[in-house]
Each structure stands twice: as structure tokens, then as C-alpha cells.
MARGUZA-991139 format. One record per residue: x, z negated, y negated of N, C-alpha, C in turn. Coordinates in pm, whole numbers, plus 50000, padded with zeros to 5 digits. Layout:
<pts>
X,Z,Y,X,Z,Y,X,Z,Y
...
</pts>
This chain:
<pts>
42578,78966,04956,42498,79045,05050,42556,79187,05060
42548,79250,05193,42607,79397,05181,42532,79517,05126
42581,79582,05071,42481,79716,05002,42535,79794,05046
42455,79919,05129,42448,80031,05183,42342,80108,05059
42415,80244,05057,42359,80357,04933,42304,80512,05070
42139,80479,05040,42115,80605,05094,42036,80661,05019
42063,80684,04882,41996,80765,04817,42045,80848,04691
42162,80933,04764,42296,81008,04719,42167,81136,04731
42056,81208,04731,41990,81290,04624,41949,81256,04488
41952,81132,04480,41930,81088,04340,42061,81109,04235
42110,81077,04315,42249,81080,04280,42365,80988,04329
42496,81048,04317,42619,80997,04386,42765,80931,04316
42780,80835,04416,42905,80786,04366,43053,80859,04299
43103,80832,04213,43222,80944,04183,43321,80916,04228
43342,81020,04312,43463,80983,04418,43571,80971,04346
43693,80864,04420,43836,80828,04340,43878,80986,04300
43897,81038,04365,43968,81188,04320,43950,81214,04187
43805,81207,04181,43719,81296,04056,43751,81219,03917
43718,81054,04016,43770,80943,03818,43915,80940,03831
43964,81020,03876,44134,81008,03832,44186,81122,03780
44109,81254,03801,44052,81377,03730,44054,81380,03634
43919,81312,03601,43849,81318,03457,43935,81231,03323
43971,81052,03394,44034,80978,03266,44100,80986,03225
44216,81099,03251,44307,81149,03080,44239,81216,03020
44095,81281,02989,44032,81325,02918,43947,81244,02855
43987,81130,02835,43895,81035,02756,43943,81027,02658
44109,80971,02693,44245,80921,02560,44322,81019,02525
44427,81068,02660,44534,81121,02636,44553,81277,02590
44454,81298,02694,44401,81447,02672,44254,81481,02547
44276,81480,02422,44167,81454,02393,44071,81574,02235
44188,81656,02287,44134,81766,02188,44060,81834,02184
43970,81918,02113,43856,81977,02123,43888,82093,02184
43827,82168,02294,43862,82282,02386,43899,82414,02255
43830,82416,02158,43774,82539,02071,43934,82532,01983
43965,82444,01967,44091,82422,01885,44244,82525,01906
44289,82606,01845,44397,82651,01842,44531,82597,01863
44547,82479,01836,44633,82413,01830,44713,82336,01965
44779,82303,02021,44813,82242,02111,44745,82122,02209
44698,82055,02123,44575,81983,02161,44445,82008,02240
44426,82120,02151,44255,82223,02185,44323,82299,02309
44390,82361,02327,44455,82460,02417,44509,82401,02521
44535,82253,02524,44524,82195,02663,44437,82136,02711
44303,82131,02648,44192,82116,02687,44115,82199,02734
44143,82339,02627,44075,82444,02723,44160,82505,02843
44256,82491,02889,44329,82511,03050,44257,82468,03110
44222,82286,03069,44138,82240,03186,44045,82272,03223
43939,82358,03084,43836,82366,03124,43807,82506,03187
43895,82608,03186,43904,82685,03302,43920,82671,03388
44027,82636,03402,44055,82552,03568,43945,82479,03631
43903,82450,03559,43754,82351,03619,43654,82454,03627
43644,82568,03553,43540,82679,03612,43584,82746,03706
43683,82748,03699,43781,82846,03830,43729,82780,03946
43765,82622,03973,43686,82556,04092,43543,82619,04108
43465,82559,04021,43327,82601,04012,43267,82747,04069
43313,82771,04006,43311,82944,04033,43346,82994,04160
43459,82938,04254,43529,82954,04375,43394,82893,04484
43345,82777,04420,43250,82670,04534,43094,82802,04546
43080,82869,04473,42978,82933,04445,42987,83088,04508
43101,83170,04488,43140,83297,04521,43143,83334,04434
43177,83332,04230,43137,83395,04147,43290,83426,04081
43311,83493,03988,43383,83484,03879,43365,83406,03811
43496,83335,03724,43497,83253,03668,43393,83262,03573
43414,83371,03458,43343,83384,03326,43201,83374,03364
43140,83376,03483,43009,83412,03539,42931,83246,03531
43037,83143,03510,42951,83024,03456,42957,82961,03381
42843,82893,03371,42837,82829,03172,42837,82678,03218
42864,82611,03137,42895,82483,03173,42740,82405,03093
42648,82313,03135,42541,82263,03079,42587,82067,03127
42434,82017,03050,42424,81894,03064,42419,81827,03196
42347,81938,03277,42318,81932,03441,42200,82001,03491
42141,81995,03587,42045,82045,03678,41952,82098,03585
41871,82022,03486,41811,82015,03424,41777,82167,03348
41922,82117,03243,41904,82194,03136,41965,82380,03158
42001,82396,03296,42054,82452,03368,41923,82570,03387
41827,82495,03420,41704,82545,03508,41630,82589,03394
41650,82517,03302,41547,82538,03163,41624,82632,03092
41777,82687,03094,41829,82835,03038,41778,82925,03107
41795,82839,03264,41777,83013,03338,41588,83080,03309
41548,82996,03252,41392,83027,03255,41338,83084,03143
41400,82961,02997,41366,83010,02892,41444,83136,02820
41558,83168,02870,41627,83210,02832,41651,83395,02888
41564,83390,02999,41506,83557,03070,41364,83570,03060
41274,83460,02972,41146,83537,02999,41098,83578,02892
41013,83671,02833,40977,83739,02696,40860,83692,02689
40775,83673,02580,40636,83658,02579,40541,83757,02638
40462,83711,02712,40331,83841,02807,40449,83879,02981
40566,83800,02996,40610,83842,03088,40593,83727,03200
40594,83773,03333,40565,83665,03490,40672,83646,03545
40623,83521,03600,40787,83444,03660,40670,83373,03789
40758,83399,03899,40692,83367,04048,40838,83270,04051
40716,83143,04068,40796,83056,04194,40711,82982,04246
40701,82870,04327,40709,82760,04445,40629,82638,04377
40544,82621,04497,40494,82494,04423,40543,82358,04469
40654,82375,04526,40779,82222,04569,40856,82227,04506
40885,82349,04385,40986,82315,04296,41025,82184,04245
41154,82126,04199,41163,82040,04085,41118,82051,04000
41048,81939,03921,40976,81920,03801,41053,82014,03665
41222,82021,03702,41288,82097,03598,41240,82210,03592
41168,82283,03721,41149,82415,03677,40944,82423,03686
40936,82307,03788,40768,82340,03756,40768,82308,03615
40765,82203,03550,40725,82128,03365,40742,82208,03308
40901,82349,03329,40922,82410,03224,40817,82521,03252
40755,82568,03329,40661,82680,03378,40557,82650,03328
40518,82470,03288,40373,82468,03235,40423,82515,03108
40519,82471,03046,40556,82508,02934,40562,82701,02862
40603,82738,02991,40622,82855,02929,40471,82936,02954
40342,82875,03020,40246,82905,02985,40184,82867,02889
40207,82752,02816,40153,82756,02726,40173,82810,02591
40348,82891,02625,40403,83007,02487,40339,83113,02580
40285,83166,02651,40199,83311,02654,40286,83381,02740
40347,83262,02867,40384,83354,02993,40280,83365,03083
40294,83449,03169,40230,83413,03303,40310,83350,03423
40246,83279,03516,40295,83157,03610,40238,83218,03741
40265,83298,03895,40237,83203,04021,40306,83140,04084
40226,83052,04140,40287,82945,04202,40274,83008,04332
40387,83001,04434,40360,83078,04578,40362,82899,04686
40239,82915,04746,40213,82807,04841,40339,82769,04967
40346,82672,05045,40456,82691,05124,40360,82630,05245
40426,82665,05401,40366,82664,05496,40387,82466,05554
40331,82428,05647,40362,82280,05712,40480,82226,05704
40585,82308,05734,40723,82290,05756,40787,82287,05559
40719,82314,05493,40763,82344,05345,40849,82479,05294
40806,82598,05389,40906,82699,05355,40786,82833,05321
40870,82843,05229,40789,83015,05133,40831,83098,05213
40732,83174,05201,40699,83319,05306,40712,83439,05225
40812,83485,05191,40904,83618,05099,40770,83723,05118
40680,83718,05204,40563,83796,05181,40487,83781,05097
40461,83641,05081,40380,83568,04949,40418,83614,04832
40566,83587,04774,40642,83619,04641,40617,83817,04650
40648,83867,04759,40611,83993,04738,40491,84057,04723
40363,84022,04725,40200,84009,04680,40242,83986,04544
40278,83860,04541,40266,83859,04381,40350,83877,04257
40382,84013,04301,40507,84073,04208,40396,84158,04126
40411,84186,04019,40331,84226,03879,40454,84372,03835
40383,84443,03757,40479,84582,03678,40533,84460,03569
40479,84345,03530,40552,84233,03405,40616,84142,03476
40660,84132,03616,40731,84067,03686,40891,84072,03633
40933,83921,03567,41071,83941,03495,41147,83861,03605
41130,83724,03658,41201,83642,03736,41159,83599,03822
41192,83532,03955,41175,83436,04029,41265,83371,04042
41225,83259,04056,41272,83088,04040,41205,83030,04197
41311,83030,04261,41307,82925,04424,41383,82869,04404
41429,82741,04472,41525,82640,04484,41580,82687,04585
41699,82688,04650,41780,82638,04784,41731,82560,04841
41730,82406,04814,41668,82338,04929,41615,82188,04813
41481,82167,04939,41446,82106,04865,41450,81950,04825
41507,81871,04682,41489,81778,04692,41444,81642,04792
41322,81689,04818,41305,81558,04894,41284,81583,05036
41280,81690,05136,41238,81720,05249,41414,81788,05299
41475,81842,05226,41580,81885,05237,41574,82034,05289
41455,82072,05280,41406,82223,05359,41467,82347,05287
41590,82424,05302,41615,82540,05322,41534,82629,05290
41509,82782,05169,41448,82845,05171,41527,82933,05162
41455,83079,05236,41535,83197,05288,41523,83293,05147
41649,83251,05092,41659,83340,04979,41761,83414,04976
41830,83487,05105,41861,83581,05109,41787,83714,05097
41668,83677,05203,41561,83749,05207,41504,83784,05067
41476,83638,04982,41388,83650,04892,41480,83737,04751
41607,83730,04813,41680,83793,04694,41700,83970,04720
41665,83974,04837,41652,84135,04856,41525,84167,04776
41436,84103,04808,41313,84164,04777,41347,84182,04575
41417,84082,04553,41419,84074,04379,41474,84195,04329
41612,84244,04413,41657,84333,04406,41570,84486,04434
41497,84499,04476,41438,84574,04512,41307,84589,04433
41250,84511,04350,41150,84518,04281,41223,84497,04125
41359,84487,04139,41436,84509,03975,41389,84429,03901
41386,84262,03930,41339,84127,03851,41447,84032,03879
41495,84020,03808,41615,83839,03766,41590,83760,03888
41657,83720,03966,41619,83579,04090,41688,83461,04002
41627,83338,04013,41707,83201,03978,41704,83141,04112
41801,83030,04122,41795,82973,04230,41822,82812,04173
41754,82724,04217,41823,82604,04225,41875,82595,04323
42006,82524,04337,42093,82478,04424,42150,82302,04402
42075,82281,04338,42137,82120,04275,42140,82050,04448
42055,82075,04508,42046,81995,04635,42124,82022,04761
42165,82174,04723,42202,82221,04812,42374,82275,04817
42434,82282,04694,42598,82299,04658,42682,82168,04732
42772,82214,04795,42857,82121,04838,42793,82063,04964
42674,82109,05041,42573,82011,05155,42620,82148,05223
42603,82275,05199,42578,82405,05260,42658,82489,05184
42721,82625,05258,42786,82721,05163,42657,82762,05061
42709,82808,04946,42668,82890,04840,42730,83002,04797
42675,83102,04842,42788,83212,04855,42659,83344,04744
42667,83277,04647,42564,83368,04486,42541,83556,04585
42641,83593,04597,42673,83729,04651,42564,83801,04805
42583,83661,04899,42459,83690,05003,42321,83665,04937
42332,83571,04829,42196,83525,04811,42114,83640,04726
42220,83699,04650,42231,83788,04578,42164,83748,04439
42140,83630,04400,42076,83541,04322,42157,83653,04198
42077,83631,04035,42145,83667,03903,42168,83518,03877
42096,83419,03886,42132,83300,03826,42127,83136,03917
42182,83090,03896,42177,82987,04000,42220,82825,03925
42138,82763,03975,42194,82587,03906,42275,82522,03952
42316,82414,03924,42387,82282,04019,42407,82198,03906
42437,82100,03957,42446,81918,03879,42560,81885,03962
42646,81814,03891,42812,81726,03877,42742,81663,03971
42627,81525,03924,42606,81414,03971,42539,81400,04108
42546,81551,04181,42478,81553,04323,42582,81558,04440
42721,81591,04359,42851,81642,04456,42945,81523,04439
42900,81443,04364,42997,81327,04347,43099,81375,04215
43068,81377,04128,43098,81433,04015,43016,81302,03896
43067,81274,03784,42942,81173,03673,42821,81286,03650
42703,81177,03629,42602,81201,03553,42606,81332,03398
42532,81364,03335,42562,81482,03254,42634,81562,03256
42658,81623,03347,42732,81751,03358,42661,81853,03513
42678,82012,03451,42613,82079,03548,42661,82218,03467
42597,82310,03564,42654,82434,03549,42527,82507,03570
42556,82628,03536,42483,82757,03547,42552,82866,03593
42546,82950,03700,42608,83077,03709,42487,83155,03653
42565,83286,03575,42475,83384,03512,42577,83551,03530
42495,83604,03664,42558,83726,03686,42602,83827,03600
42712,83842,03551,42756,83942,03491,42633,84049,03459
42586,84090,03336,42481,84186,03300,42371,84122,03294
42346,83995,03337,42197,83918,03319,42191,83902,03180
42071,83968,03092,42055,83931,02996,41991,83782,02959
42033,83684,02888,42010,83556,02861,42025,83526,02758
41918,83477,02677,41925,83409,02532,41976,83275,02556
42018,83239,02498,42082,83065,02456,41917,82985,02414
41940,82881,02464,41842,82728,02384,41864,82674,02319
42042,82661,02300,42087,82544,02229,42162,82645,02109
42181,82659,01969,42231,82717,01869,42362,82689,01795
42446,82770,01738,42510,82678,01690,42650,82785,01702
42801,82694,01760,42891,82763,01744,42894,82903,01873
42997,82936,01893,43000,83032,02040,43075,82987,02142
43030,82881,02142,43055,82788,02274,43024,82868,02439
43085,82845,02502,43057,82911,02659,42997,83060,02607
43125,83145,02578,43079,83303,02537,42910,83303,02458
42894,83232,02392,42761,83204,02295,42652,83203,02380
42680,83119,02507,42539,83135,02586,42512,82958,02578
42577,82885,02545,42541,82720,02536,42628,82689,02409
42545,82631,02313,42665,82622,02196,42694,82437,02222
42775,82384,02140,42797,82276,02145,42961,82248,02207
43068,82131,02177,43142,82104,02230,43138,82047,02350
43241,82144,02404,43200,82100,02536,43263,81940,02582
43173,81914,02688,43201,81778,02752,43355,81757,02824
43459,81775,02755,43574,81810,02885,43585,81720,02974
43562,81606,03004,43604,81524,03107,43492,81553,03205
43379,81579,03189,43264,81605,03257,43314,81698,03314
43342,81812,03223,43371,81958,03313,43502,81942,03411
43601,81863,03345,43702,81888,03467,43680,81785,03580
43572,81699,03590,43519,81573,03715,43449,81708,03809
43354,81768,03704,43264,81886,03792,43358,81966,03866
43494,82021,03793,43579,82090,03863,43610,82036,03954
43711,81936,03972,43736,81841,04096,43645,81821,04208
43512,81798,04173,43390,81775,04293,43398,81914,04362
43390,82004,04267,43360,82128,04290,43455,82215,04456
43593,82149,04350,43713,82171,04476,43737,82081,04593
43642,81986,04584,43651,81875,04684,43526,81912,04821
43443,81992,04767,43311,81997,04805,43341,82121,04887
43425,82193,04830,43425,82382,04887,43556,82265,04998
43665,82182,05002,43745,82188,05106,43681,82086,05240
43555,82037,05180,43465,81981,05236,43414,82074,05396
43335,82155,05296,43259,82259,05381,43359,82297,05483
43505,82368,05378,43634,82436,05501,43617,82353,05634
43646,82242,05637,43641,82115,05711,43499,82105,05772
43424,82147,05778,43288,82119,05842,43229,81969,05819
43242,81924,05692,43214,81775,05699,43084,81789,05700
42980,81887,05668,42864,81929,05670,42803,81861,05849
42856,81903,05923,42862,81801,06083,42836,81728,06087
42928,81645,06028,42981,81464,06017,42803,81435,05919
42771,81502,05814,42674,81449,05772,42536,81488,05873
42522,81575,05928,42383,81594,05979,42412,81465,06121
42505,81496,06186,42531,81373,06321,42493,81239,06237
42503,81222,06132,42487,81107,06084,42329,81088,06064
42274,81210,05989,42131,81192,05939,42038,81184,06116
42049,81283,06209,42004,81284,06319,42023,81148,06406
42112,81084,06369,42143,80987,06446,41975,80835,06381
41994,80890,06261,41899,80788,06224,41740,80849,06213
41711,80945,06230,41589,81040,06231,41564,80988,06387
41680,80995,06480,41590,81000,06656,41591,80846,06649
41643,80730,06573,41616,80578,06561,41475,80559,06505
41436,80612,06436,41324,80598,06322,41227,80657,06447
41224,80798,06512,41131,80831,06538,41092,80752,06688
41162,80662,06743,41107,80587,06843,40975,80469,06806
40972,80492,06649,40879,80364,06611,40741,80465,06618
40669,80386,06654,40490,80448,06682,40480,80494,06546
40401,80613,06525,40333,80672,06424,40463,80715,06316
40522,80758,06364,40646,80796,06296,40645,80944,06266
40718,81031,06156,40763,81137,06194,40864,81167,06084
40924,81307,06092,41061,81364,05991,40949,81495,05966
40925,81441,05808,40865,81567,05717,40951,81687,05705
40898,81792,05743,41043,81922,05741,41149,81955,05837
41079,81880,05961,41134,81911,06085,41160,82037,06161
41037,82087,06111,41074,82275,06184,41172,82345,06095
41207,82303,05991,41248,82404,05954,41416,82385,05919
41497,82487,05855,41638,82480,05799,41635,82382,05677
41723,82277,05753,41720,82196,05629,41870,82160,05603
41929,82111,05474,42068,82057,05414,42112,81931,05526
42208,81945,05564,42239,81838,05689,42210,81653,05583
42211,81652,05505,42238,81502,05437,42052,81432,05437
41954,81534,05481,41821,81455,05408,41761,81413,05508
41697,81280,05527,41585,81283,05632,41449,81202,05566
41337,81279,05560,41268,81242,05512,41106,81220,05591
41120,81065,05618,41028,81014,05762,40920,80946,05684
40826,80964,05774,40706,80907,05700,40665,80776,05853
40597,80660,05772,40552,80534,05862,40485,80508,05813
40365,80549,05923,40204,80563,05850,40153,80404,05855
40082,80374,05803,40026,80180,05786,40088,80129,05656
40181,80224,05590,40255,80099,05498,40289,80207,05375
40317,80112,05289,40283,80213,05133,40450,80233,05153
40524,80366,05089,40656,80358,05094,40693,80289,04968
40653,80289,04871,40716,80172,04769,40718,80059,04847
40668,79975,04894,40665,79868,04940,40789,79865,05046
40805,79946,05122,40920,79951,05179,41060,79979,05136
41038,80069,05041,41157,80085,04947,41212,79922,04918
41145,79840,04854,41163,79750,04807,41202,79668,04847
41123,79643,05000,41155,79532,05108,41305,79576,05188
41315,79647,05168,41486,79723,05229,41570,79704,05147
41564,79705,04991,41647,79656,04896,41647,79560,04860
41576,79487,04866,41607,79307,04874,41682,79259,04995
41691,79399,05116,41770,79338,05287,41907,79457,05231
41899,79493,05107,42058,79523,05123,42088,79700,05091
41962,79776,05162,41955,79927,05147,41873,79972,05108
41949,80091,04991,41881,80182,04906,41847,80314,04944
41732,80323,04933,41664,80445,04996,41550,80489,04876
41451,80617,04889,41360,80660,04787,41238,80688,04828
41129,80726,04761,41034,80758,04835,41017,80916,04794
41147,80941,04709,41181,81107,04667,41221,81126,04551
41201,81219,04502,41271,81216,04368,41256,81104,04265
41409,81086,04212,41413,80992,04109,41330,81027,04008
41355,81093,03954,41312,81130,03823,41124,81109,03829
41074,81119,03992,40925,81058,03997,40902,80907,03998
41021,80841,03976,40967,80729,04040,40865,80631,03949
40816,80593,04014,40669,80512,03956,40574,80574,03937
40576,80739,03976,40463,80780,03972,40320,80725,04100
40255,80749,03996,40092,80707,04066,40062,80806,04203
40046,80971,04168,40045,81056,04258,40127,81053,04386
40107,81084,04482,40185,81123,04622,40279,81251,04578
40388,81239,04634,40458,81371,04614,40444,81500,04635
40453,81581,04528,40367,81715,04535,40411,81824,04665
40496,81797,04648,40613,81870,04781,40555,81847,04932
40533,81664,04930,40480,81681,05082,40319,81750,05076
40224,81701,04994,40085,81748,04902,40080,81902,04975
40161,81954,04906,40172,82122,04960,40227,82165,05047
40255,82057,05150,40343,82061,05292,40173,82052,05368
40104,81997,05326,39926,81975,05393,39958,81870,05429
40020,81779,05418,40003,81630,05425,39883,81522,05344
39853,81448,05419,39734,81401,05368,39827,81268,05325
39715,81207,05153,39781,81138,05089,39845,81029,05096
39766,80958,05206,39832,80860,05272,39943,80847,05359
39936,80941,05404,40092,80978,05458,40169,80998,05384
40190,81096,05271,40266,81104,05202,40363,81003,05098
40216,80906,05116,40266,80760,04995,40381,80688,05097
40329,80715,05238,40402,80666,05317,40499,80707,05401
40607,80826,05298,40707,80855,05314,40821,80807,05271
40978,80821,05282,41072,80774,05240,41178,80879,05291
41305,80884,05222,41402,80992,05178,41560,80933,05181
41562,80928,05318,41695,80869,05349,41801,80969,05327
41899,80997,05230,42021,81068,05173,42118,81058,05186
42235,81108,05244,42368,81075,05260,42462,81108,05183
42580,81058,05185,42678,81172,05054,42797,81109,05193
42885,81168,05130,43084,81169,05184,43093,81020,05232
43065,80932,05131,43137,80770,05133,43029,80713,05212
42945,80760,05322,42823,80714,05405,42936,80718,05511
42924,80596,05611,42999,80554,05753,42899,80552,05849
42949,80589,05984,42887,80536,06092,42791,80412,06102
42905,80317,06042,42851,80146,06039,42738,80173,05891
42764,80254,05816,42636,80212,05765,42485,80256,05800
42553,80336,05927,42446,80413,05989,42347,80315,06051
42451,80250,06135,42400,80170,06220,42323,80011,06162
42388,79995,06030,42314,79864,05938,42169,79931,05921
42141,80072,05881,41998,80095,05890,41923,80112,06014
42001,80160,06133,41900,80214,06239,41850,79984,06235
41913,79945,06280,41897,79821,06303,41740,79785,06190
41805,79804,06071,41695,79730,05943,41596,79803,05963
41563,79944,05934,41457,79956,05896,41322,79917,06001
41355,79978,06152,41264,79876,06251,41193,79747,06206
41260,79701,06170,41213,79531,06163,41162,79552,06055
41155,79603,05965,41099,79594,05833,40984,79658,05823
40992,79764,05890,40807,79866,05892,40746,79793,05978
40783,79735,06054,40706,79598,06194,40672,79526,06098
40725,79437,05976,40708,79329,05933,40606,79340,05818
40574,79464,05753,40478,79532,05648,40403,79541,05764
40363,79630,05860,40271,79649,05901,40171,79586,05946
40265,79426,05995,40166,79341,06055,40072,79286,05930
40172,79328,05816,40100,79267,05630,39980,79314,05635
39972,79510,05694,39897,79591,05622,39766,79591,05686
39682,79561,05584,39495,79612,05640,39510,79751,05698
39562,79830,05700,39565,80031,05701,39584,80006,05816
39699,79897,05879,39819,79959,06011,39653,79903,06104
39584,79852,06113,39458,79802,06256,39385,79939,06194
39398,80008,06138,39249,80096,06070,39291,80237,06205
39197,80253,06268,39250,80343,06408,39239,80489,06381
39236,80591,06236,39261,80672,06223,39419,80692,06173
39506,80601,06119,39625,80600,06081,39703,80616,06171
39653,80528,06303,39716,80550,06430,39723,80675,06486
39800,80766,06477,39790,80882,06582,39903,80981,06540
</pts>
């Protein structure tokens, strides 16, 4: 049977480039970066060179990034690692769970937390974050764009204002590096994330930029690994795959393949939206050309997820890392979507190795398949769903 992959936000295939990159660092190449010796010292070339990429895809200096596990643990330096006890950190309530979970967390060591609301379209209003700036205001934490709606937030704007009220900005960018420029310098961000496994890079590996002068404690203890801001040996094959994506992704953008992906996502957003009771969550606003995230009211989106992957295509109903949750997604939730709609969303994703023809294997499938649930569903005759 044929398999089509549309759910490259979860994560992505590693492009040939990157595994031909990385596998002399399994055998041949295989010394510890920290090592003096000939061995260690051609490991650590690579692993400059691989920040050098990194660093180039971003606008930063090299030394300006630390190499982490990924997205994750990325989000959880930039947080735990600038806030003091009795001090406030403003962000978003569509964040990723990496940075909302760690926020419950750091209230319950004796930070303070707001959460700034976002409008229909899913975008924060830099007026909001500026209300709720405090004299103990240490950081804000916005994403770039978001996981599952793909919505763009104006953090150029929001990084003036940081600057101007003399508080740390974080940014996630896991969703948004390599989809859109990232240029740290307009955003004017101190700290910023990304994940290997979103650019076509392997799983466990990710980065942190940390602006020159940002003060940052370490999480992890130990030797003086990454200028003593992440201890541990580093991952080299990870880091030089991340490098490779990194340089694949910035000659990407040169190239406008950013185009090629939105013509692709639009092409299947105006297919989808000819079906009754249809729509694209995050339509008004600036979004990453790769996301389209449509809701088809009458039918649970797990159920469709499912019935599309038994016909061949993989799609989400949003973030991985939620899946099987009970709740509706918090993101659309605080978009003012009502719950049933929301259950009955789905998160069609593109990456590089997405074709025309696989465009066209979905405009074709998914039709027939929300027709074929619906006629299942008690909801789809219920005449408030309709509209």
C-alpha cells in the first residue's frame, strides 16, 4: 500500500545529505570532542563546524549556541536557567507543553506565571505582554510559530518591548527554523530554541542560542561541556546531522523553497475547504508556509486520523507529544473554539520530501473519508454542527 507522511511537525525524515553527514561519526570518526588528542580534535572541528552552520541558519555567532537534547530541554534551560526565586516570566497560553509544564513547574518553586490570552486567529497582542510586565519581570517566553495552527507571532514587536522594559526574551522556534528566516538580531530575542528532528535532522538533538551577556545557569552538572552551560559529552553525530540540516535549511530558504511548501499546503486547504462545514484554524493570520490545520465538524479527528492511516496517510490531530490526550487542544481552546470543533480538527504538515503527487493522493482521500465518517456520525444530522 502507498504511504504518504503529513505529519513532518511531529517530526521529519532525515534527509540523505544529513545520514551521510552524520555516519562516520558512529565508527570512523569516533573520539570524544573534549579529548586533546587527535581523535578528540577531529571531533571537535566537526562540532564547530556544525555550530558554525547553526549559528549562520539563525544570525548568531557561533559561541552564541549550546548544543542540547532538543526542543525540549532547550526551552527548559532557557527558563530554568534565567529565572530566580520571587521572579515573573510572561508568556502565552498556546505555548508548547515544553514551556507551559515547565511554568507550572516553576510556580510551584516560588515563581510567578502570566499567561497572556491570544485573539480568534491565535496571535498575542504585544499590548497584553506589555500590561503585564511587573518591576520582578525577568523573561518572556513566546514561541515563533505555533505547533499546531502554524500561526506566526510578532516578536519583533514583542522583542522591542523586552528590550525596552530590560527583561530576557526566549523564543521558541522549533516550528518555525528552516519553514521561515530566523534572523535572532530582528527578533532581537536573548534566547531562542530549535530541534534537529523538525528540519530533517535525527531525533535528540537541538540547540539553544544564548546572546552573548545573557546570564544562564546550567541544569545539567558536571564537566565544562558547551563553555559550562550544558555539561555532558556531547552527541557528535547528532550535532554534525543538526549542522548539515542546519546548512540545508538556510540554502533552502536562499532558494525560496518556503513557496514550493505553502503552494503545496494552499493547494490542499482550498480542496478541504470545498467540503460543507469545513474550515483552516489560523487563517487570518501569519502563518509558517508547511501547516494547515482544518477542522470537519460531525466527526471526531482521532477517528479520522485513523481511517486515513489505514487508506495510506499520516496526518495529526496536533501535537505529538499530546497524543491520546482526553482534552481538546489547548491552542485551538484559547483560539475560542468550541470543543467539539476542536476534537474535530486535524494538522496536515509538510517537510522538503512532500510532492505534488502526494498532494494530490490527499486532496482525492480525505473527501471520501470525512463523507464516509459522517454518514457513521450521530453529530453530522445534529443541525447545530451544521453551520
Amino acid at each position: 500500500m502507498r504511504r504518504v507522511y503529513f505529519d513532518n511537525s511531529a517530526t521529519t525524515p532525515i534527509l540523505p545529505e544529513v545520514l551521510a553527514a552524520m555516519q562516520p561519526y558512529f565508527a570512523d570518526h569516533f573520539g570524544n570532542a573534549s579529548s586533546i588528542h587527535h581523535h578528540g580534535q577531529e571531533t571537535r572541528a566537526a562540532v564547530e563546524t556544525a555550530r558554525a552552520s547553526v549559528a549562520a541558519l539563525l544570525g548568531c555567532r557561533a559561541p552564541e549556541i549550546v548544543f542540547t537534547s532538543g526542543g525540549t530541554e532547550a526551552d527548559n534551560l532557557a527558563l530554568f536557567g534565567t529565572l530566580h526565586e520571587g521572579e515573573h516570566i510572561i508568556t502565552s497560553i498556546v505555548e508548547h507543553h515544553a514551556v507551559l509544564n515547565t511554568c507550572k513547574h516553576l510556580e510551584e518553586e516560588g515563581r510567578q506565571v502570566t499567561y497572556i490570552p491570544v485573539d480568534p486567529s491565535g496571535l498575542v497582542d504585544p499590548d497584553d505582554i506589555r500590561r503585564a510586565l511587573r518591576p520582578n519581570t525577568r523573561l518572556i517566553s513566546i514561541m515563533m510559530a505555533n505547533n499546531e495552527t502554524g500561526v506566526l507571532q510578532p516578536l519583533q514587536e514583542i522583542g522591542r518591548l523586552a528590550a525596552e522594559a530590560d527583561v530576557y526574551f526566549h523564543a521558541d522556534a522549533v516550528q518555525a527554523a528552516g519553514k521561515v528566516p530566523v534572523d535572532v538580531e530582528k527578533i532581537a530575542c536573548d534566547l531562542l530554541s530549535i530541534s534537529g528532528h523538525k528540519i530533517h535532522a535525527p531525533q535528540g538533538i537541538g540547540a539553544l542560542y544564548v546572546r552573548k551577556g545573557t546570564k544562564l545557569a546550567p541544569m545539567i552538572f558536571g564537566g565544562r561541556h558547551e563553555r559550562s552551560r550544558r555539561a555532558g559529552t556531547e552527541n557528535v553525530p547528532g550535532i554534525v546531522a543538526l549542522g548539515k540540516a542546519a546548512e540545508l535549511a538556510r540554502i533552502g530558504l536562499d532558494r525560496r523553497e518556503d513557496q514550493d511548501l505553502a503552494a503545496r499546503r494552499d493547494r490542499i486547504e482550498r480542496a478541504l475547504l470545498q467540503l460543507e462545514s469545513t474550515g483552516v484554524n489560523g487563517a487570518g493570520a501569519p502563518r509558517v508556509p508547511n501547516i494547515a490545520n482544518t477542522y470537519f465538524d460531525g466527526i471526531e479527528g482521532e477517528a479520522l486520523v485513523i481511517a486515513l492511516d489505514l487508506k495510506g496517510l499520516a496526518v495529526s490531530t496536533g501535537a505529538a507529544c499530546s497524543s491520546g490526550a482526553i482534552e481538546p487542544s489547548h491552542v485551538l481552546i484559547a483560539m475560542g473554539m468550541r470543543s467539539d470543533r476542536a476534537r474535530a480538527s486535524l494538522r496536515f504538515s509538510l517537510g522538503k520530501q512532500n510532492t505534488d503527487d502526494e498532494v494530490d493522493f490527499a486532496i482525492a482521500l480525505v473527501p471520501e473519508t470525512v463523507a464516509r465518517l459522517r454518514e457513521l456520525s450521530p453529530a453530522w444530522s445534529a443541525e447545530p454542527v451544521r453551520r
